[in-house]
Every structure is written in C-alpha cells, then in structure tokens.
N, C-alpha and C positions, 0 to 999 in steps of 0.2 A: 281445685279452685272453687266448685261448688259450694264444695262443705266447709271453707274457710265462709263465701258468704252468707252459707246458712247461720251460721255460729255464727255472726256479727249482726244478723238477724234478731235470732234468738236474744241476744245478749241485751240488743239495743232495746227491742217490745219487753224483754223482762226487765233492765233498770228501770224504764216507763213504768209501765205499772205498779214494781214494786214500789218505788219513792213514794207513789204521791196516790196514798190510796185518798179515794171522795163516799163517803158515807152517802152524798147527797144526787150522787148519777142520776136517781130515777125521782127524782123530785123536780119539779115543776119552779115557778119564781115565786109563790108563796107557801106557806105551810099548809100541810092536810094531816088529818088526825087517820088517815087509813092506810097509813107505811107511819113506821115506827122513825124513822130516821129523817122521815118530813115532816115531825111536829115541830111546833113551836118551842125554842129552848128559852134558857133565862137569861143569856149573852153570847152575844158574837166575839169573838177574841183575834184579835189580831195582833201578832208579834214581828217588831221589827228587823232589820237585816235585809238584805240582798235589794230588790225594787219594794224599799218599805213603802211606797205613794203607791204602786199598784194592789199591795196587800190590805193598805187600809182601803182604797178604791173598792174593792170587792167585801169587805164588812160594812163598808155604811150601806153599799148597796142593799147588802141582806139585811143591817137595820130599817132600812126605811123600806122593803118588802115586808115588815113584820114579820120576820125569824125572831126578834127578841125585843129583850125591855130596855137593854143593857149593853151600850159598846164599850170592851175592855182592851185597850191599847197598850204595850207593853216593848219598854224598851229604853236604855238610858241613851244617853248623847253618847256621839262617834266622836265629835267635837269636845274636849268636856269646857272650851269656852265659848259654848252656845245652848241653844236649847237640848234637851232631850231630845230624843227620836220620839217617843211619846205625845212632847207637848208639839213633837210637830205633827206628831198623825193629829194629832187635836182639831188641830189649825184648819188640818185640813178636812177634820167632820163638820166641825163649826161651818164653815165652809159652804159646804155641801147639806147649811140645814138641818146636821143631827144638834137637836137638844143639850144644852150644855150638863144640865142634871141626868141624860140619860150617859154620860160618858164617865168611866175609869180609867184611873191613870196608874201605872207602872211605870216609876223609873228610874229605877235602879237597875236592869236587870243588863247583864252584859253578856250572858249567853244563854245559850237556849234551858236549857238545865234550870237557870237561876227564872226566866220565864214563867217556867212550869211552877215554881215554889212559889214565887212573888205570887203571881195570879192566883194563886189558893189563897193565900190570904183574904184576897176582896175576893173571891167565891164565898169562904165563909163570913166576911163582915157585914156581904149584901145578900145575903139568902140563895144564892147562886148554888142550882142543884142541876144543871145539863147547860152546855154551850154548844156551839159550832169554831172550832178553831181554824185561819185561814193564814196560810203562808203560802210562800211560791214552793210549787209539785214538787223539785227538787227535793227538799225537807221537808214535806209533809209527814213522812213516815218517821222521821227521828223525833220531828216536835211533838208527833202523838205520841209516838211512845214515854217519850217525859211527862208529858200533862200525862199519860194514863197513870203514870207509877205512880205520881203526887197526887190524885185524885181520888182512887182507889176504887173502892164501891158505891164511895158517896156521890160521883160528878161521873154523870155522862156526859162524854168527850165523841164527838162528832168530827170526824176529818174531813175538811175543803178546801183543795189548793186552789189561787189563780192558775188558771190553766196555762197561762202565756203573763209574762211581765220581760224588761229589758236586760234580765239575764239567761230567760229559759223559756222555750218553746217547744212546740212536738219536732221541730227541725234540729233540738240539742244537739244529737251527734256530728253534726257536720261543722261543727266549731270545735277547739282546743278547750274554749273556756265550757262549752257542755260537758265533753269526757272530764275535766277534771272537778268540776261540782259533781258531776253522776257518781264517778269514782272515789270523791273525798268523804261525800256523803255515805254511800253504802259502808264506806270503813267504817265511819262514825257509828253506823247503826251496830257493826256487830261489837265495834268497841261495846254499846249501852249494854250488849246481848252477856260480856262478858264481865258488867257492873261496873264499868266505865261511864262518864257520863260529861255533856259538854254543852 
C-alpha cells in the first residue's frame, strides 16, 4: 500500500513539473538585467484555449510591469459566429489599459501548432527577437516546444504558466478533469517528441 502511494506521489509532483516548466521562478515583478531569463523581452504572448481570460490576465500583467513592448494575442474563434478568441483577449487588454498600438493580433490560429507558426510571422514583421510565452501549467511544456521548433535560434522563447486558472491548479489530481488534461497533455508532448504535432 506504501509503495502504491509512493508512485502516485511520484507520478503526481512529476506531471507537475514536467508540464508547466517557468523560466521566470526566480524573477521578481519586474525585469533585471542580472539573470538572463529576467530581462526584458520584445513581447509577451499569450495563446488562447482552456481559461483563455486568465492567460491573457497574466500577459497584460507582465505588460504593464514592463516585461515587453508588445502584447501578442493569438487565437481564432471557438464560435466562428462571433469574435475571435484573440479579438476577445483584445477586449480585454484594452480593458485593463494596455495600449491599443502596443497589441498583436493572431487569428486564425486553431491549434497550438498553428500558434507557434502564425506568431512567427508578427515576430518577424515587428522585429520581435525574445518573448515570454504564457498559457495554463498544463500546456506550457507542449506550447514551448512548438514556439521553440518555429523559432529556432532566432527567438528566445521564455516559458510562464498561470499558475492556477478555472481548469488547473496545484490541487489537479483530485478532479477527473486534472488526470485527464495531465494525461492527454503528456501524450501530446511525446506525440511532438515523435514529429507529430497539434
């Protein structure tokens, strides 16, 4: 019985961590030029899906802490007779006071994969040479690995999950719908692992 709750232990602190790595743990609410991974980047990127209001919640934040120049919002409509998911993260930077000239829009993109490609485009349109990418923990570690393939050696790609939104928190495995995003997700990833991609 131990070692059944060891292993579910184990299991549970390692899908944590693995998912949703954060570049930015040992950084503070602003940028510092002495950790490599607390500088100032050239856009914050937030991609839509799962609690898309608390994703963009946590990019404007780090825009309006001066992380960047540039919020890049990405994501088409779930509706497609209504807005974009995009033009609704918009809505709600505007909102919340970001700059309407400091905001990109993506919106075409319907999965994480198409994300990664689309947002390269306005990386290279608008001089965009390092971001900070934020999704929910869950996927942080599939959406980085897509922006990293697309970006290459030209974008540094920064990973930072909301820590908590209304599908995922540090209490995920005590729900059905935790275990099956924790589980649907790590397939996902070795799917990417084996040139699959989504």
């Amino acid at each position: 019985m131990i070692g059944v709750v060891l292993a579910l232990v184990v299991m549970v602190v390692g899908l944590s961590i693995y998912l949703s790595p954060d570049g930015m743990k040992a950084c503070g609410q602003t940028p510092t030029s002495d950790i490599f991974d607390c500088q100032k980047v050239d856009a914050v990127v937030a991609i839509s899906g799962g609690d898309t209001a608390a994703r963009t919640a946590e990019a404007v934040e780090l825009y309006k802490n001066g992380w960047a120049n540039y919020l890049v919002l990405s994501g088409a409509a779930a509706d497609k007779t209504g807005p974009s998911n995009a033009e609704a993260m918009r809505r709600q930077a505007i909102k919340a006071e970001v700059p309407e000239s400091a905001i990109l829009l993506d919106e075409t993109s319907e999965t994480t994969s198409q994300n990664a490609v689309n947002t390269r485009q306005l990386f290279d349109t608008n001089d965009i040479h390092s971001v900070i990418l934020v999704t929910s923990a869950y996927h942080q570690r599939r959406a980085g690995l897509e922006f990293g393939k697309r970006a290459g050696s030209d974008i540094r790609v920064v990973n930072h999950p909301v820590t908590s939104d209304n599908q995922w928190s540090e209490w995920w495995w005590t729900t059905p719908q935790g275990w099956w995003l924790a589980t649907s997700e790590f397939f996902k990833v070795m799917v990417f692992y084996v040139g699959g991609s989504r």
